[in-house]
N, C-alpha and C positions, 0 to 999 in steps of 0.2 A: 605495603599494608600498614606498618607505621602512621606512614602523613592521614591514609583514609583515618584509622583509629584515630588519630590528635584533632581530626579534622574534625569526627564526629563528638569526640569529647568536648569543641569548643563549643559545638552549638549545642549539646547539651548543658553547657554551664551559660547558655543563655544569649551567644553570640550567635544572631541570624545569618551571617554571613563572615565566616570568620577571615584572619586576612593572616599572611603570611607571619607576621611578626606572632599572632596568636598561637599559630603552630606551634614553630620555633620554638617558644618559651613553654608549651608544655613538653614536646620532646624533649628540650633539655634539663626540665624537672625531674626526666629520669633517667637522663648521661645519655640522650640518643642524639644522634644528628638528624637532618634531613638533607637529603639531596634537593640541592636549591633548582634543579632543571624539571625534576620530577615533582615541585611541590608549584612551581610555576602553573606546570601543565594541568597539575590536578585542580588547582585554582580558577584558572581558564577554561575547563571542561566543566566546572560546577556554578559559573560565574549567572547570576539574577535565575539559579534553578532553584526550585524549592525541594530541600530534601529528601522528604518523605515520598514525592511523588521520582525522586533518582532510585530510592530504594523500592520504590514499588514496580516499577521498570523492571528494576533488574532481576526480582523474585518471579516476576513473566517468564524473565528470558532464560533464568537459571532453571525451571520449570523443565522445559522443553529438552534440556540438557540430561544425556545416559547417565545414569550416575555405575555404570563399571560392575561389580561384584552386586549388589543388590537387586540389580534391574535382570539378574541372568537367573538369580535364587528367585527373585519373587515369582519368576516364569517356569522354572524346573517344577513345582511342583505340578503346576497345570498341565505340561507336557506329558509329566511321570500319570498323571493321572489318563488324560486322552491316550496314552499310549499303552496302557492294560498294567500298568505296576510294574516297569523294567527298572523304575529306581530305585523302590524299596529293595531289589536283588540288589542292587550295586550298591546298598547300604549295606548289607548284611556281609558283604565280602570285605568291607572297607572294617568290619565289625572284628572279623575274622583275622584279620591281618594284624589287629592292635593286641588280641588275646596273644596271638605267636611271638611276639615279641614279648612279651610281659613274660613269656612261660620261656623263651631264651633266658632273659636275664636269671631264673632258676639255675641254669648249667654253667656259671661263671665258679661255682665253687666255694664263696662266700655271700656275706650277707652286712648290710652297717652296722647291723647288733650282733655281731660276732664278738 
């Protein structure tokens, strides 16, 4: 992630096509290395491409990609909804469970402003 960020940092300080020695010397403006195999291939993979159109690629392909927790919340509600309100119940139980505890800590016998 490094070599891409030095990468993109050179052509934004105005190098079209930056080359290895470019890296290098801004990673080590701030005590990083680069792996010379890794900054090779990334070189070679980016070699007469124009930028903007590598990053606009990728924001396609990243697109189509689950993003995990948010892609199952953004659908829960639609379910909860098509399914007659079964998840506003399992809120109010999850509701229910957090007052219980809150009202345990009561029977500990003390308090922090004792």
């Amino acid at each position: 992630m490094k070599l891409i960020a030095a990468y993109l940092l050179a052509h934004l300080g105005g190098k079209s096509s930056p080359t290895a020695a470019d890296i290098n010397s801004i990673l080590e403006s701030v005590g990083a290395e680069a792996d010379s195999g890794r900054l090779e291939s990334l070189l070679a993979e980016l070699k007469d491409k124009d930028i903007t159109e590598v990053i606009a690629s990728g924001r396609e392909k990243f697109a189509s990609v689950p993003s995990g927790g948010a892609a199952i919340a953004g659908g829960a509600p639609v379910a909860a909804a098509a399914s007659g309100g079964v998840a506003p119940a399992a809120e109010s139980k999850k509701e229910e469970k957090v007052e219980e505890k809150e009202e345990s800590d009561d029977d500990m016998g003390f308090s922090l402003f004792d």
